[in-house]
C-alpha positions in Angstrom: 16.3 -0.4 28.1 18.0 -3.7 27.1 16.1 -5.8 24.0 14.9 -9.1 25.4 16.4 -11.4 22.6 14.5 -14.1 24.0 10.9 -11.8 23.9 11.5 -11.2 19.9 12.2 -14.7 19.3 8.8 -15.6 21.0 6.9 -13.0 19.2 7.8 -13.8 16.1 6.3 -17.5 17.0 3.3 -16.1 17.9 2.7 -13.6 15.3 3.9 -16.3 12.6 1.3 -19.1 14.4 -1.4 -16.2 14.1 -0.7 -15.3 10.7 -0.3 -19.1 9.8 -3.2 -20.5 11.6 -5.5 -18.3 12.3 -5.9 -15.1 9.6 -4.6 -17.3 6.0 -7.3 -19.8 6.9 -10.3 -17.2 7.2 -9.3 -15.6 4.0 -7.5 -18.6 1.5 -11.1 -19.9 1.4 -13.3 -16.9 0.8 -11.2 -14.1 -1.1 -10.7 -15.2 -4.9 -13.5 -13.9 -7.4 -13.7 -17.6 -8.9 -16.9 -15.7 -10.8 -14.6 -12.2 -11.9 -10.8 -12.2 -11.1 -10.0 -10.5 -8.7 -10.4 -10.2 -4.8 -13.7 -10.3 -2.9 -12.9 -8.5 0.4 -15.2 -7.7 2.5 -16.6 -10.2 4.6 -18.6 -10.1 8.2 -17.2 -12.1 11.3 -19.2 -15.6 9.9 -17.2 -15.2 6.7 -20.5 -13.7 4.6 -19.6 -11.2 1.6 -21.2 -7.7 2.7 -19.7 -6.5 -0.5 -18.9 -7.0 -3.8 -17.5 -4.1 -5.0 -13.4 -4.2 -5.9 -11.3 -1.1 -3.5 -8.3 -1.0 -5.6 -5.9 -0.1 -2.8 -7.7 -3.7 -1.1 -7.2 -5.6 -4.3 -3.7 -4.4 -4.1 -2.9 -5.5 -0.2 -4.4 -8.8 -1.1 -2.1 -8.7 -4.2 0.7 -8.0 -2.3 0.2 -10.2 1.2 -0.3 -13.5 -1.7 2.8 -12.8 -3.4 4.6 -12.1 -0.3 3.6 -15.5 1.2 4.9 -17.2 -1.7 8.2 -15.1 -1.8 8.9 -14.6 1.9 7.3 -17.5 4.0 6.5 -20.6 1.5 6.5 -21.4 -1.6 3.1 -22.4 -1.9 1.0 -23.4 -5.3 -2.1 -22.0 -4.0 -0.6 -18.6 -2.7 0.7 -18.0 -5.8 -2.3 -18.8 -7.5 -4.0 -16.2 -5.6 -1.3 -13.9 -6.5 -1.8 -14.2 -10.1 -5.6 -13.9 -9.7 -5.0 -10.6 -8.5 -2.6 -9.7 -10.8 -3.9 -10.3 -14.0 -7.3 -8.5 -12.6 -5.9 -5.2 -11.6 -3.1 -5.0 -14.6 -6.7 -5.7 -16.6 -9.3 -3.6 -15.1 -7.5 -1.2 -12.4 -4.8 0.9 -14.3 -5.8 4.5 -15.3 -2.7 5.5 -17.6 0.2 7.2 -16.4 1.2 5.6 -13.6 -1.8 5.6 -11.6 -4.2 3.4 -11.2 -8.4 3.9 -9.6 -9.6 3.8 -6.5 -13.1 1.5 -7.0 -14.4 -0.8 -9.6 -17.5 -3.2 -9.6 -17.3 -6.9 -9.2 -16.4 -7.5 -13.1 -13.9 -4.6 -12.9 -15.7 -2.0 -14.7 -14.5 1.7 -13.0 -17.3 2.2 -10.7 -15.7 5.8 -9.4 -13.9 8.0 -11.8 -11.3 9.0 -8.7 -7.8 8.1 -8.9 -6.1 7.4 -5.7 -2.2 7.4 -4.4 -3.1 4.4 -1.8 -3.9 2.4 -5.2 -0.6 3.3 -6.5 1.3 2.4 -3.4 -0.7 -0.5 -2.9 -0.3 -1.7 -6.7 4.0 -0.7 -6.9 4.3 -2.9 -3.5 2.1 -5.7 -5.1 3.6 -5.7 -8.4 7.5 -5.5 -6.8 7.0 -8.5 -4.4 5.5 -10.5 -7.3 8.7 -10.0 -9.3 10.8 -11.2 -7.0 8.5 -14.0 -6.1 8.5 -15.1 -9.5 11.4 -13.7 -10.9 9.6 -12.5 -13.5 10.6 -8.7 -15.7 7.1 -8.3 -17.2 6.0 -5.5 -14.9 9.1 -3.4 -14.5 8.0 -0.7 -17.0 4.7 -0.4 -15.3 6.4 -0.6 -11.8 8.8 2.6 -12.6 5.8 4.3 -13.9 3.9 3.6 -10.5 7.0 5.2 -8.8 7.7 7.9 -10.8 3.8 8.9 -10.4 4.4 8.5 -6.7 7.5 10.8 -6.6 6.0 13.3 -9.0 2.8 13.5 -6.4 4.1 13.7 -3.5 6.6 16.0 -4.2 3.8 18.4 -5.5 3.0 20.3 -3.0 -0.3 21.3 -4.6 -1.5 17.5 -5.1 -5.0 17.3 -3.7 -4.2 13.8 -1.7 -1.3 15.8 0.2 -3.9 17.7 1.6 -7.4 17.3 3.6 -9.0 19.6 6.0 -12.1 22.4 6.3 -12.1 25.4 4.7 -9.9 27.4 6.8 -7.1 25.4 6.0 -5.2 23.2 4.2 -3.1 20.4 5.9 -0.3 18.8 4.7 -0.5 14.7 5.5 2.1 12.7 7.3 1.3 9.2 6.1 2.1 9.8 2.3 5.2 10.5 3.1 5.1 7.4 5.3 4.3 5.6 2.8 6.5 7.0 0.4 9.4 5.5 2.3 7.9 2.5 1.9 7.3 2.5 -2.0 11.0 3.9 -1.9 12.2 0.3 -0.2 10.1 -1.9 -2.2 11.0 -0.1 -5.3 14.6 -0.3 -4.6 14.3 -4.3 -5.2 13.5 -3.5 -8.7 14.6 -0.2 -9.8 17.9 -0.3 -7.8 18.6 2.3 -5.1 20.3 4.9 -7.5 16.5 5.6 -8.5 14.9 5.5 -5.2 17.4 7.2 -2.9 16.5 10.8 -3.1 12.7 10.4 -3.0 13.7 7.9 -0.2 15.6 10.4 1.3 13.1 13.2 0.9 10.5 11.4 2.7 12.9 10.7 5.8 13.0 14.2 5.5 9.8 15.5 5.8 9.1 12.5 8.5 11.8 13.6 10.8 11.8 17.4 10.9 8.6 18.5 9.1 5.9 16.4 10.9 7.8 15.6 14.0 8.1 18.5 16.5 11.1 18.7 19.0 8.7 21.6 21.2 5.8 19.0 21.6 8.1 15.7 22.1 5.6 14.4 19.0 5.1 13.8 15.6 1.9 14.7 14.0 -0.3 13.0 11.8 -0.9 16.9 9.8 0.5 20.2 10.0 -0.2 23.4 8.0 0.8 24.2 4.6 3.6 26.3 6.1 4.6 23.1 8.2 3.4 24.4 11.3 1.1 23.1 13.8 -2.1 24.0 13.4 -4.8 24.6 16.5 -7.9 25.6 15.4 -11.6 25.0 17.5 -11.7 21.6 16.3 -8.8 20.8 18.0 
């Protein structure tokens, strides 16, 4: 079926109008820690804070979605402002050594669980990459090729508990990581260069297109087995 030029063209208006006018507004107001650094996310429909605890993968969208404002759509004082205030926050309070970074602190940024989590690391290298090329600043490359090389050494692994979930009969191997993965590997690439990036990048493709997806169902699953197979048990 043909692409309707026209349709894109007048999708990206509305999305843009949305994203512009209706989302930015709710959240440019509320979502800087003017008391803490930082992010406060969660929020009922009226705008009240249910929350004040700090999600590090959050802190990290917010982180990123700022920076890419600035970088991508305007160059905008105040949208860089809240890109620094996330920033200097997480670089501060959120990173566990190593490449990775935790999963929850409290409102000053003290670790509140001792988990480490590969969302925060996804969500911290894609925050960190768009602010460099926002600003055109170096200061966080070290730190970003740590946050990759952490990624690639994890999900590689294929004994790394976040691969994994499931009951105790079995142990299923995730999709999204390596969904993700592709996406650290294109934000990366910015940064790092694509000699770095291309055979994680390509390893993820992999895994995407003939590991999870399944020519015999006309699908591609969310998990499979650890031998890569589907997997039908009662729950299912």
């Amino acid at each position: 079926m043909a692409v309707d030029a026209n349709k894109i063209v007048d999708l990206g208006k509305y999305y843009r109008k949305h994203l512009l006018e209706d989302v930015m507004p709710f959240w440019e107001v509320r979502t800087k820690d003017t008391q803490c650094g930082g992010y406060l996310t969660c929020f009922d429909r009226e705008g009240n804070v249910t929350d004040t605890d700090k999600y590090v993968w959050f802190q990290g969208r917010q982180f990123y979605m700022f920076s890419a404002l600035y970088h991508q759509v305007e160059q905008r004082d105040d949208w860089l402002e809240l890109a620094d205030c996330g920033r200097d926050f997480l670089l501060k309070h959120a990173y566990a050594g190593d490449g990775r970074w935790h999963y929850q602190l409290d409102r000053q940024g003290n670790v509140k669980q001792a988990a480490i989590s590969i969302f925060s690391d996804h969500f911290l290298l894609e925050g960190m990459c768009e602010y460099a090329l926002a600003t055109g600043r170096d200061d966080d490359t070290t730190l970003i090729s740590d946050t990759f090389a952490a990624i690639e050494r994890n999900t590689r692994d294929p004994d790394f508990k976040d691969i994994f979930h499931g009951t105790w009969k079995a142990k299923y191997r995730r999709h999204g990581l390596h969904m993700f993965g592709l996406q650290a590997a294109r934000h990366a690439r910015a940064i790092l260069g694509d000699d770095r990036v291309r055979s994680f990048a390509d390893y993820c493709l992999e895994q995407s297109l003939y590991v999870f997806a399944k020519d015999q169902y006309k699908a591609q699953f969310e998990s499979v087995g650890s031998d890569n197979n589907v997997v039908m048990d009662e729950a299912d």
